[in-house]
C-alpha positions as CSV (number, residue, x, y, z in Angstrom):
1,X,0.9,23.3,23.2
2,X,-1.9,20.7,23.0
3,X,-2.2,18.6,20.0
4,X,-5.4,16.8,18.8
5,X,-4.2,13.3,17.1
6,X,-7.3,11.7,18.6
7,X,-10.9,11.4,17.7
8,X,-13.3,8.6,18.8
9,X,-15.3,6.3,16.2
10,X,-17.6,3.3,16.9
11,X,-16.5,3.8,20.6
12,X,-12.9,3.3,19.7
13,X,-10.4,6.1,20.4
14,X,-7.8,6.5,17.3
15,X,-4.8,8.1,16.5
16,X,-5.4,10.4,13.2
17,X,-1.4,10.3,12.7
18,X,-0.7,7.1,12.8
19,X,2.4,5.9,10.8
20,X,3.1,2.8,9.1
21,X,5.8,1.8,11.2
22,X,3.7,1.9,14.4
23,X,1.4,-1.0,13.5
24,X,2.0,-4.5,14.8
25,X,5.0,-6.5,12.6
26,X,1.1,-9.3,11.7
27,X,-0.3,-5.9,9.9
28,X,2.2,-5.2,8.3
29,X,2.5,-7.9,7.0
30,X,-0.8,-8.5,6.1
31,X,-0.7,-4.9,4.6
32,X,2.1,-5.6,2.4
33,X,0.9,-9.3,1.0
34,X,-2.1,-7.5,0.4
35,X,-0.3,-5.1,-1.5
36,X,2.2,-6.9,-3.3
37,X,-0.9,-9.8,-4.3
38,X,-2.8,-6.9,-6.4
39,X,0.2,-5.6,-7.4
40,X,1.3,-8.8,-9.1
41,X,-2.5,-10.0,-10.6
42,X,-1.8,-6.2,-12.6
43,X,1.7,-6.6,-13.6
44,X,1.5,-10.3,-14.7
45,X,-1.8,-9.7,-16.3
46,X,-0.8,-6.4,-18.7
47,X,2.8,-7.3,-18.3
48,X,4.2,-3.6,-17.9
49,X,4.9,-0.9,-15.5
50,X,1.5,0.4,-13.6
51,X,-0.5,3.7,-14.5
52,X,-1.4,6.1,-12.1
53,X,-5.0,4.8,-12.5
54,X,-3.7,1.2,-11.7
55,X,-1.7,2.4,-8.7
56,X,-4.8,4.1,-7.0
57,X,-7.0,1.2,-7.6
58,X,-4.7,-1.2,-6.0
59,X,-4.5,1.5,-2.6
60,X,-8.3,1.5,-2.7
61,X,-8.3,-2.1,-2.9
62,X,-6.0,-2.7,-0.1
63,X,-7.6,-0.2,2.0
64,X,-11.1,-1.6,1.9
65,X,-10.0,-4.9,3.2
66,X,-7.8,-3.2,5.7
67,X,-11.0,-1.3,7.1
68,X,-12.6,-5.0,6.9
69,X,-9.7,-5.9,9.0
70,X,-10.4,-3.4,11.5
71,X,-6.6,-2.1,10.9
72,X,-6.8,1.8,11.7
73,X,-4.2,3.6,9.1
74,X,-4.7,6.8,7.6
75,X,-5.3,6.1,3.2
76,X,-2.2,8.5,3.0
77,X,0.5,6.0,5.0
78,X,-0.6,3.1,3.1
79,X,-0.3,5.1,-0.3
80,X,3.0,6.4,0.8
81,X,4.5,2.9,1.8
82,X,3.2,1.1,-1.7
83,X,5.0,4.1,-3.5
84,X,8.2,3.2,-1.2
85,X,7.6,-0.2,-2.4
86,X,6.9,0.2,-5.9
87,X,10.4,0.8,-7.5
88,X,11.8,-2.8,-5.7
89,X,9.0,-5.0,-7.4
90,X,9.1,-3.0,-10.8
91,X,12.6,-4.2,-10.7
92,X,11.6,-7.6,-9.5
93,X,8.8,-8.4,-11.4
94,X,8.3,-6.1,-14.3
95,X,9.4,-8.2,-17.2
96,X,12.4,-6.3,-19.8
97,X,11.6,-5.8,-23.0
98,X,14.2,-7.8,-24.8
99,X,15.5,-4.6,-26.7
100,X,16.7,-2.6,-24.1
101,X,20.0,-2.2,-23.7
102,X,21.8,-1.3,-20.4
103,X,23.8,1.3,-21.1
């Protein structure tokens, strides 16, 4: 059974289903600082958790400059690995509210 993953742009061939994990350790790294620097100018600036609004801005963001970065990564994997992310730096860097009481 043949399966078409590949399609050519700008002369390049790319893989349509390419995951996260198969880019090169520098991307994803650049990815994730990418990421985690919107992420924080958001957080620090309205000093809650994110709105769905918020989220999607911060993947458009990221993707534009990994386009500019000529990264090839389907919008859906770097969605999906910011939403992996996004429970850790809540938890991090989302400030408690002084009345909340674990319990």
């Amino acid at each position: 059974m043949s399966r078409k993953n590949h399609k050519m742009v700008d002369g390049r061939l790319l893989q349509t289903d390419k995951k996260f994990s198969a880019l090169k350790a520098k991307q994803k790294e650049k990815i994730t600082n990418w990421l985690l620097t919107e992420y924080l100018s958001i957080v620090e600036q309205k000093q809650r958790l994110l709105k769905k609004s918020e989220k999607e801005m911060i993947v458009d963001n990221v993707y534009e400059k990994i386009q500019e970065a000529e990264i090839w990564i389907p919008y859906y994997e770097v969605r999906n690995y910011f939403s992996s992310k996004l429970n850790k730096w809540n938890n991090k860097y989302v400030p408690k509210k002084p009345n909340q009481i674990n319990g």
